[in-house]
MIDOSE-1310 file (N, C-alpha, C; in nm, 2 decimals, decimal comma, always signed):
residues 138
xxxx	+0,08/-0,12/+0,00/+0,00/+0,00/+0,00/+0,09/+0,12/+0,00; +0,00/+0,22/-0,07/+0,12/+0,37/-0,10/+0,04/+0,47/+0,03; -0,07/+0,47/+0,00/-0,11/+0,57/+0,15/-0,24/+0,55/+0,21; -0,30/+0,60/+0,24/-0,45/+0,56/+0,30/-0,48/+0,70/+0,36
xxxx	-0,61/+0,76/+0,24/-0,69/+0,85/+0,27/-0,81/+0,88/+0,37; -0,85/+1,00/+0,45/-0,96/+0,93/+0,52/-1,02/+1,11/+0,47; -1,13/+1,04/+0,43/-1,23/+1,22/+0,37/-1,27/+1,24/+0,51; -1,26/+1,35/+0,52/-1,30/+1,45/+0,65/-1,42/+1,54/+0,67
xxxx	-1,46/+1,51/+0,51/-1,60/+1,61/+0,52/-1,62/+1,74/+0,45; -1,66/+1,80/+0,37/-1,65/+1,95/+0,29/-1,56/+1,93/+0,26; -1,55/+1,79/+0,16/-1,47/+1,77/+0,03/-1,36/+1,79/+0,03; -1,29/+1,79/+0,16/-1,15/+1,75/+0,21/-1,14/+1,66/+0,23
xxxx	-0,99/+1,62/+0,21/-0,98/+1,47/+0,24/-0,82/+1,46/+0,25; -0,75/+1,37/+0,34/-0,65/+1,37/+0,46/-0,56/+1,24/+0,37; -0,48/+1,24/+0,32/-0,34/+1,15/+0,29/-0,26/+1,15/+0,32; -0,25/+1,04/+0,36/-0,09/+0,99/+0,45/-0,03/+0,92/+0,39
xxxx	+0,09/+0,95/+0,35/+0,22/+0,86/+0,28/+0,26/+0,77/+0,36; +0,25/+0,59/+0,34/+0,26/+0,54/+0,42/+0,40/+0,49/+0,44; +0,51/+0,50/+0,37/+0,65/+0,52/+0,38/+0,70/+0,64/+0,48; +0,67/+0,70/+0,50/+0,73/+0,82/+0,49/+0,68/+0,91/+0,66
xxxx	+0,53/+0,90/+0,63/+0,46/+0,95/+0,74/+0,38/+1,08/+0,72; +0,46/+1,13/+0,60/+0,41/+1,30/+0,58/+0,24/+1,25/+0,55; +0,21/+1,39/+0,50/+0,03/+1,41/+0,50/+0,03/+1,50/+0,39; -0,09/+1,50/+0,36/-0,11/+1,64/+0,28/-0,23/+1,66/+0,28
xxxx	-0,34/+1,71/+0,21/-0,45/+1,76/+0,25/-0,51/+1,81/+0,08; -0,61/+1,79/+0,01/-0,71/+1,77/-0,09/-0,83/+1,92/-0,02; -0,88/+2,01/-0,14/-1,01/+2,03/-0,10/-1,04/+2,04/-0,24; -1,16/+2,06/-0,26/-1,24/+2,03/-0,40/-1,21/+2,19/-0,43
xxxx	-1,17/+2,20/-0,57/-1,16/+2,34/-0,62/-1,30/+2,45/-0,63; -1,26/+2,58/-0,65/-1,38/+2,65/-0,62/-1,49/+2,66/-0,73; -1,45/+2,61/-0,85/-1,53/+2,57/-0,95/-1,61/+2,51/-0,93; -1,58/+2,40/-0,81/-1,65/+2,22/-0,83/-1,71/+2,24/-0,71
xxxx	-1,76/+2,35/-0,61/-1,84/+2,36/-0,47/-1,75/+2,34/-0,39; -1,60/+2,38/-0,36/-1,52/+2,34/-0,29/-1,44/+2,45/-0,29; -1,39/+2,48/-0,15/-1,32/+2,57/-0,06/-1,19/+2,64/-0,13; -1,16/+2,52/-0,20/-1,04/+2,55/-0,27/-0,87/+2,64/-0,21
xxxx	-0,89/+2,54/-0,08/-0,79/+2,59/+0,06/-0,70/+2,51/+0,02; -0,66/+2,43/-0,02/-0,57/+2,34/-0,03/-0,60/+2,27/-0,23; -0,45/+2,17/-0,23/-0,45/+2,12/-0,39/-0,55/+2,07/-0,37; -0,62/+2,03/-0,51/-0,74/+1,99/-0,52/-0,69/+1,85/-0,59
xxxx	-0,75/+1,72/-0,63/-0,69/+1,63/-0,69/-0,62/+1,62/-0,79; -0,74/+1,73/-0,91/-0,62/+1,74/-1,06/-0,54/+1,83/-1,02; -0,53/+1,94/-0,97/-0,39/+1,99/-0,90/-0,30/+1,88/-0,87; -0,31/+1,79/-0,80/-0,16/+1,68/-0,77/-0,17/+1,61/-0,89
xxxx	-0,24/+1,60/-1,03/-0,22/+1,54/-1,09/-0,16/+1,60/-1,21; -0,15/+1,73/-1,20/-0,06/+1,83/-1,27/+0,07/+1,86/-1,18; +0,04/+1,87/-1,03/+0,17/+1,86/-1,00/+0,27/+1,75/-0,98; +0,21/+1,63/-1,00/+0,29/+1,49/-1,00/+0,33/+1,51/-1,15
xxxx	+0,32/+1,55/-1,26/+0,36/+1,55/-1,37/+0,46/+1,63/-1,40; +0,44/+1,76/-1,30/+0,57/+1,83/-1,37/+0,69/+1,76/-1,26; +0,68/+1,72/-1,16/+0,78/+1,69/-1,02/+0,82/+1,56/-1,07; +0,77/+1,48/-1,17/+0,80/+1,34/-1,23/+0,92/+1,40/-1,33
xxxx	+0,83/+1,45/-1,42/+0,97/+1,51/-1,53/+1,09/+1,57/-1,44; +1,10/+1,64/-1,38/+1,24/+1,69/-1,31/+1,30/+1,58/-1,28; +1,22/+1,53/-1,20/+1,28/+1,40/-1,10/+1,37/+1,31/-1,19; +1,28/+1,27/-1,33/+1,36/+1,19/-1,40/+1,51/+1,24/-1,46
xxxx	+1,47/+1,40/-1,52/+1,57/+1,43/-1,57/+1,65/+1,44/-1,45; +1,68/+1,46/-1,34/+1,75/+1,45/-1,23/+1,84/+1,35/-1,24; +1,77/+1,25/-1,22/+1,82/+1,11/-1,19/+1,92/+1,05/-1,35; +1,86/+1,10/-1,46/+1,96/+1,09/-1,53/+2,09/+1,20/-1,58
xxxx	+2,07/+1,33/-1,55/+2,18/+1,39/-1,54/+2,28/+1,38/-1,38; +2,26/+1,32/-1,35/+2,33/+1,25/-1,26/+2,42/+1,19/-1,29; +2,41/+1,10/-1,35/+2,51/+0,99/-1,47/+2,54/+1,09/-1,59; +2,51/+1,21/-1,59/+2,64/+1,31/-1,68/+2,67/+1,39/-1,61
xxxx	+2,70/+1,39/-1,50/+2,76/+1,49/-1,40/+2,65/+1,68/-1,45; +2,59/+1,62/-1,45/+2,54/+1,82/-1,47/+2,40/+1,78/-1,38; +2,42/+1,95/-1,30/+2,31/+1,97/-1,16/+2,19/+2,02/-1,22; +2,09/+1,97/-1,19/+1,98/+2,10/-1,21/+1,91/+2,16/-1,09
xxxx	+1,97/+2,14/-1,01/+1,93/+2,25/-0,92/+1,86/+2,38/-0,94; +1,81/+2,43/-0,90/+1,76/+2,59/-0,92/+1,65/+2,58/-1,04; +1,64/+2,46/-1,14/+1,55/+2,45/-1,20/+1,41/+2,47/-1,17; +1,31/+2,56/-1,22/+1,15/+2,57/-1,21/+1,08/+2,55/-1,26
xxxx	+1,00/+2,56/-1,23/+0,87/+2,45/-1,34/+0,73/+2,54/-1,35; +0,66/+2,59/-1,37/+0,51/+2,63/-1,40/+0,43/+2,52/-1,45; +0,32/+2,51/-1,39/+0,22/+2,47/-1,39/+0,10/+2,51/-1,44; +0,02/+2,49/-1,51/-0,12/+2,49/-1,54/-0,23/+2,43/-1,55
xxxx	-0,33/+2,38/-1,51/-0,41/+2,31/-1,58/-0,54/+2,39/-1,64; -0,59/+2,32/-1,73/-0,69/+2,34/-1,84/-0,77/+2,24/-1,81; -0,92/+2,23/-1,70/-1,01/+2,16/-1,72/-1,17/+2,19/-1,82; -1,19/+2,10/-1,82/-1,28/+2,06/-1,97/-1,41/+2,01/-1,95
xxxx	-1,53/+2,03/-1,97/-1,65/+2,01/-1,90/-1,74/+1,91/-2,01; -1,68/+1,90/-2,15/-1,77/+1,85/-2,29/-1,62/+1,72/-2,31; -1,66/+1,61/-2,30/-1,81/+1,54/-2,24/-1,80/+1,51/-2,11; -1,72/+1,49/-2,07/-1,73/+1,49/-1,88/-1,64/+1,58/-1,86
xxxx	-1,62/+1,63/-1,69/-1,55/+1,71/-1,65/-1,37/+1,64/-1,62; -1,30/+1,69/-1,68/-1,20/+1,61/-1,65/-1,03/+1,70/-1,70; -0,95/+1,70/-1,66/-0,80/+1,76/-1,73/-0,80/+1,76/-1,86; -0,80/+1,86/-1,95/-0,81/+1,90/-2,11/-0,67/+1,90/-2,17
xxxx	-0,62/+1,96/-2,06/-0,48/+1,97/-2,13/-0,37/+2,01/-2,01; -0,30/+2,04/-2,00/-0,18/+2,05/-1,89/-0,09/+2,15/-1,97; -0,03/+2,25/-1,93/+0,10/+2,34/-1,98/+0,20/+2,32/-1,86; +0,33/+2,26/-1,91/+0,45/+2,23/-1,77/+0,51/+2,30/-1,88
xxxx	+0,64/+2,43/-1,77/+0,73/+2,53/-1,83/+0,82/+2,51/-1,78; +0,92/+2,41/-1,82/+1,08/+2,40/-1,72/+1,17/+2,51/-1,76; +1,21/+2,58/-1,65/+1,28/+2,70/-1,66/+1,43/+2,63/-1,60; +1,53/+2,57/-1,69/+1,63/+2,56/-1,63/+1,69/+2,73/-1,56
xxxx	+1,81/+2,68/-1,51/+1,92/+2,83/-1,45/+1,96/+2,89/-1,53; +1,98/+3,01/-1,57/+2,06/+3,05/-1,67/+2,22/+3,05/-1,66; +2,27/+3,00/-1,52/+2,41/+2,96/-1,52/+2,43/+2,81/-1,57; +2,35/+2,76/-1,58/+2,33/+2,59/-1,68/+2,36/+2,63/-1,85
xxxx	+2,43/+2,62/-1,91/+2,45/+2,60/-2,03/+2,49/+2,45/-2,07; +2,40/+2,41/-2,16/+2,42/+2,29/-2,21/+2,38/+2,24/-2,36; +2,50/+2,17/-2,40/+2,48/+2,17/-2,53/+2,37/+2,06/-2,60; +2,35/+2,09/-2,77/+2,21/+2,05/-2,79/+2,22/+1,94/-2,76
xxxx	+2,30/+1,84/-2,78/+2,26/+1,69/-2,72/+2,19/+1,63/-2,63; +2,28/+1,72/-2,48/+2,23/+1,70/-2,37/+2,08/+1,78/-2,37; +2,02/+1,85/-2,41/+1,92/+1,93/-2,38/+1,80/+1,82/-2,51; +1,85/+1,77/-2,58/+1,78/+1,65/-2,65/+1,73/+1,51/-2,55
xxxx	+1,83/+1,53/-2,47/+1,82/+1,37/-2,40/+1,72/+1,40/-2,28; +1,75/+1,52/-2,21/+1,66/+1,60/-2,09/+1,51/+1,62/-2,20; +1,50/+1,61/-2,29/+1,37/+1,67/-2,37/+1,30/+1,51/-2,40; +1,37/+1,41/-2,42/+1,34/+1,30/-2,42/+1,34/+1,21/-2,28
xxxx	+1,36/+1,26/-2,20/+1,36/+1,19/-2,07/+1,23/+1,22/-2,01; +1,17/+1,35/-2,02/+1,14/+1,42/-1,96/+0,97/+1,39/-2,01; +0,96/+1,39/-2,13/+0,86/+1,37/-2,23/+0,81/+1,19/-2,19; +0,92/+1,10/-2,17/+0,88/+0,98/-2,10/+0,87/+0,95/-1,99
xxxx	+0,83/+1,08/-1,90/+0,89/+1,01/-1,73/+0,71/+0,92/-1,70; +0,72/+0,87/-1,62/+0,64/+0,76/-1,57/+0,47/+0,84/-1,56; +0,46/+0,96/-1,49/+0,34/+1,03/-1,49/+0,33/+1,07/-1,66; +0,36/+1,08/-1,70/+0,36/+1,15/-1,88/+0,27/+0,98/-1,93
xxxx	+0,32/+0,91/-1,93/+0,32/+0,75/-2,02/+0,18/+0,73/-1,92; +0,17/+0,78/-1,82/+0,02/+0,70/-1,73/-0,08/+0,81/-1,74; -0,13/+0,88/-1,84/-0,19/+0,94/-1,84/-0,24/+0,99/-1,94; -0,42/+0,97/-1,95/-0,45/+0,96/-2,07/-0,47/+1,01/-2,18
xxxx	-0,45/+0,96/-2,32/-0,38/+1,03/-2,40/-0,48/+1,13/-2,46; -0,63/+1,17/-2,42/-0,70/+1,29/-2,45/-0,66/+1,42/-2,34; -0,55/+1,36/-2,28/-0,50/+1,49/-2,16/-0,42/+1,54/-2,26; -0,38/+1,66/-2,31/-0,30/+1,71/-2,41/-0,16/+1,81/-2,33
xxxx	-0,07/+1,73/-2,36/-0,01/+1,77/-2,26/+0,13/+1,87/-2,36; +0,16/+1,97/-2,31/+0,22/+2,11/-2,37/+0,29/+2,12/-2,28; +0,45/+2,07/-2,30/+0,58/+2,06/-2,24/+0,71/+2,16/-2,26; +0,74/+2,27/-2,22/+0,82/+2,35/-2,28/+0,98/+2,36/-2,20
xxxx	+1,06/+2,32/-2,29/+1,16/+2,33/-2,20/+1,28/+2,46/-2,23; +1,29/+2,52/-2,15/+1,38/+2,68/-2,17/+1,51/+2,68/-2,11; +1,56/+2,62/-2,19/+1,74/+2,60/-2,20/+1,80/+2,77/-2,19; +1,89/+2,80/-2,13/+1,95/+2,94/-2,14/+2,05/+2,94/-2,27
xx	+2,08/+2,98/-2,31/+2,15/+3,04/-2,44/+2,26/+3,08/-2,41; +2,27/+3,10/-2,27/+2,42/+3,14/-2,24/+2,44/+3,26/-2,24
């Protein structure tokens, strides 16, 4: 098991990582009759997708010795009401550092890593997902 939720009522609801211990907290967005005090589900499901792509490119520029530290990301989501209500599309903005210069190879392989990290491949393919990655120029 990964965690065990317990809904609390006015569409909150309480997650606990069961490795780990941490928590986090769900309210229904203010579109959907909800408080919108906290991420809402498609919120962590836009933010597990951009925190997946870093992660991976992480883990493999690792094995080329280059940091991405200081790297940012923006977020968006685009939900969609025709034919059910559901994530339309996603906009993720990787802002590498501008003290990162890297050549086109490497910024091919981060663009390909990045495009296949594990949340990207599990997610279905009417989510339209608009990936931008902003390499510094140096």
């Amino acid at each position: 098991m990964t965690a065990t939720i317990l809904y609390e009522g006015n569409l909150r609801c309480m997650a606990q990582h069961l490795q780990s211990g941490t928590s986090l907290e769900t309210d229904a967005p203010t579109d959907n009759k909800g408080k919108g005090e906290r991420f809402s589900p498609t919120d962590l499901v836009c933010t597990a997708l951009a925190t997946c792509i870093i992660t991976t490119m992480a883990i493999k520029t690792d094995t080329m010795g280059i940091e991405l530290k200081g790297t940012s990301i923006n977020v968006k989501k685009h939900m969609i009401t025709d034919p059910i209500r559901m994530i339309g599309a996603i906009d993720v903005e990787i802002n590498f550092p501008n003290s990162l210069i890297l050549e086109e190879k490497d910024q091919s392989i981060l663009r390909r890593v990045g495009d296949n990290c594990p949340v990207t491949k599990s997610l279905h393919p009417d989510v339209k997902l608009n990936i931008v990655y902003n390499f510094s120029n140096g």
